[in-house]
C-alpha positions, 0 to 999 in steps of 0.5 A: 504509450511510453508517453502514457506510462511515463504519466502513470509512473508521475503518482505510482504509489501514491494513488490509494488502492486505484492503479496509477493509470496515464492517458493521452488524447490526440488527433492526427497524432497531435497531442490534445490533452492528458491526464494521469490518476489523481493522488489518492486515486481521484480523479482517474487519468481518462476522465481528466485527460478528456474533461476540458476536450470539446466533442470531436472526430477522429480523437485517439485515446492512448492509456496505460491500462483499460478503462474502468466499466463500473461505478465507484467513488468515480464515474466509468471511463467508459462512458467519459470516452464514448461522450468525446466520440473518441474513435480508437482506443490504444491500451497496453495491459488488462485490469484484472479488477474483477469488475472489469476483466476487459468489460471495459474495452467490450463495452467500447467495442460494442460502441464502434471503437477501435480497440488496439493492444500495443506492447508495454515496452516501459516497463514490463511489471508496472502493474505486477503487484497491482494485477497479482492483488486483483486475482487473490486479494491478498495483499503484498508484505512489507515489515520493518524494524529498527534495532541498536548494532547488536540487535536490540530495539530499545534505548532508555529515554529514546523514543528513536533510534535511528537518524534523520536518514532513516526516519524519512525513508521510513516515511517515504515508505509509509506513504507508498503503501496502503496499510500499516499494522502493529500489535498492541503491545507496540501500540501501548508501549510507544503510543506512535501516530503510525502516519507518513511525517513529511510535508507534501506526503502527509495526506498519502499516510496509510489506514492502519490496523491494531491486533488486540485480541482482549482489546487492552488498547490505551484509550485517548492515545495518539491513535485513537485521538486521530482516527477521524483523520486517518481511517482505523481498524482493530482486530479482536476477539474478545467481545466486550460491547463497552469497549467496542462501542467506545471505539467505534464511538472514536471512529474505529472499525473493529473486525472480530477474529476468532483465535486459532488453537494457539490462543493466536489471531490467524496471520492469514486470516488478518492479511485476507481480511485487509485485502478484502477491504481493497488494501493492496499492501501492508507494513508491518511495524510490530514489535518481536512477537508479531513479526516473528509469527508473519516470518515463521509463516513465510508471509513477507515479501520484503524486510527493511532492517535498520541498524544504528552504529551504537551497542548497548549493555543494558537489555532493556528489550527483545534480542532481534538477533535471531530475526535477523538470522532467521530473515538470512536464512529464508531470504536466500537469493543473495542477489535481491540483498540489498545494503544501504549505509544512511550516514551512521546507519545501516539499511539491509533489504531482504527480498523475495 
């Protein structure tokens, strides 16, 4: 089982919005084959591991977490195990999926398979986020900002701000979560791709989504340009036909929301809505506005604030100052403050 947990961890948080699972088929405790979920959540670990086997007896089939029972983008594992006579089947943790919810191991069960649990000894939380997702769909935030050392977020004829350093982490991070959000007022003013930037990751950038209320989004910029490759949705209220058949003539999904009494999209209500369309995470890279309303409603779980070592005189954008003070005082627990130096930067990690 530390062997199949081992695997899962191989492509955790590269596997979509699938659970990175690991699985080992073995006989007379011989290893014979294993898998592991494929990146983007394709192929899953038990139909890998037991494709190439021929028919046996006595197989032993080990995974990290139960089998699927449903028909998906992917075949049950269910049926892949019972075609390969597998006789025992050891697992170490339920899917919460609704769709399975121990249906899987039921199943198996009832086809004379010997089901045993044994203890996750690897790591006790391994599918703490996932599970947690599959009980409420509500999805776990992230946000993100990068500001000068006192606080600004904006330098004249800089598109950037941070180093090298910084750039890729932010990258890295984009390619371990699912979904990307921003308001348009960031998406107008720096026309950003929104996509994971690094060779090898490239295919893992997340879908992302846009609140645009009056729909003021610039046509033919970087997004909407790239919207056939990287799924895209908009958020809006106002019911224009020609811009919205024009988006969706771009491939873009809009998704109305009404406004709420403050003349506001419900934060809430976006973070629902992207978790029932199976998105188990979301990085918010908004610009002040945005943010501030997600912390005001103590939505974020954890906040990566970057600083660069410059000051600047010229107050050419928002102050992030009192965001920062803000985040200080929400995230108390001193002991999950993490602080990061990336060269002649500085990562501060606020954490729930």
């Amino acid at each position: 089982m530390n062997l199949a947990f081992n695997l899962a961890n191989i492509h955790n948080n590269m596997t979509g919005t699938n659970p990175s699972v690991g699985c080992l088929v073995c006989k007379n405790d011989k290893i014979l084959s294993y898998g592991v979920t494929g990146v983007g959540g394709s192929p899953h670990a038990e139909y890998s591991a037991l494709l190439n086997l021929k028919k046996s007896n006595n197989l032993d089939c080990y995974v990290s977490l139960e089998p699927c029972h449903h028909q998906g983008k992917n075949p049950p594992c269910t049926k892949s195990i019972i075609n390969k006579n597998v006789k025992s089947l050891y697992y170490s943790d339920i899917d919460n999926d609704p769709r399975v919810q121990g249906k899987g191991l039921e199943f198996l069960q009832n086809n004379k398979i010997k089901i045993s649990k044994i203890s996750n000894v690897y790591k006790k939380n391994f599918y703490a986020i996932y599970n947690d997702f599959s009980k409420n769909f509500f999805p776990k935030v992230y946000a993100k900002i990068a500001t000068t050392k006192n606080y600004y977020s904006f330098v004249k004829n800089r598109p950037q701000i941070t180093n090298s350093y910084s750039k890729k982490l932010t990258h890295i991070l984009r390619s371990e979560i699912n979904a990307i959000l921003i308001g348009v007022n960031t998406h107008n003013k720096d026309n950003p791709l929104l996509n994971c930037r690094i060779n090898g990751l490239n295919l893992l950038s997340p879908a992302r989504f846009i609140i645009d209320p009056n729909l003021r989004i610039n046509r033919n910029s970087k997004l909407i340009m790239s919207a056939k490759k990287i799924k895209t949705y908009i958020f809006y209220s106002d019911k224009n036909n020609n811009k919205i058949n024009y988006l969706k003539n771009k491939n873009i999904y809009p998704i109305y929301l009404p406004l709420n009494k403050n003349k506001h999209m419900d934060c809430k209500e976006i973070l629902v809505t992207i978790g029932l369309l199976g998105y188990k995470n979301v990085l918010i890279e908004g610009g002040y506005n945005t943010i501030k309303r997600f912390i005001d409603l103590n939505l974020i779980d954890i906040f990566y604030f970057f600083k660069n070592n410059e000051v600047i005189s010229k107050k050419t954008s928002h102050s992030f100052k009192n965001i920062y003070m803000l985040l200080e005082k929400k995230f108390k627990n001193k002991n999950k403050l993490q602080q990061v130096n990336l060269k002649d930067n500085t990562l501060t990690v606020f954490q729930k």
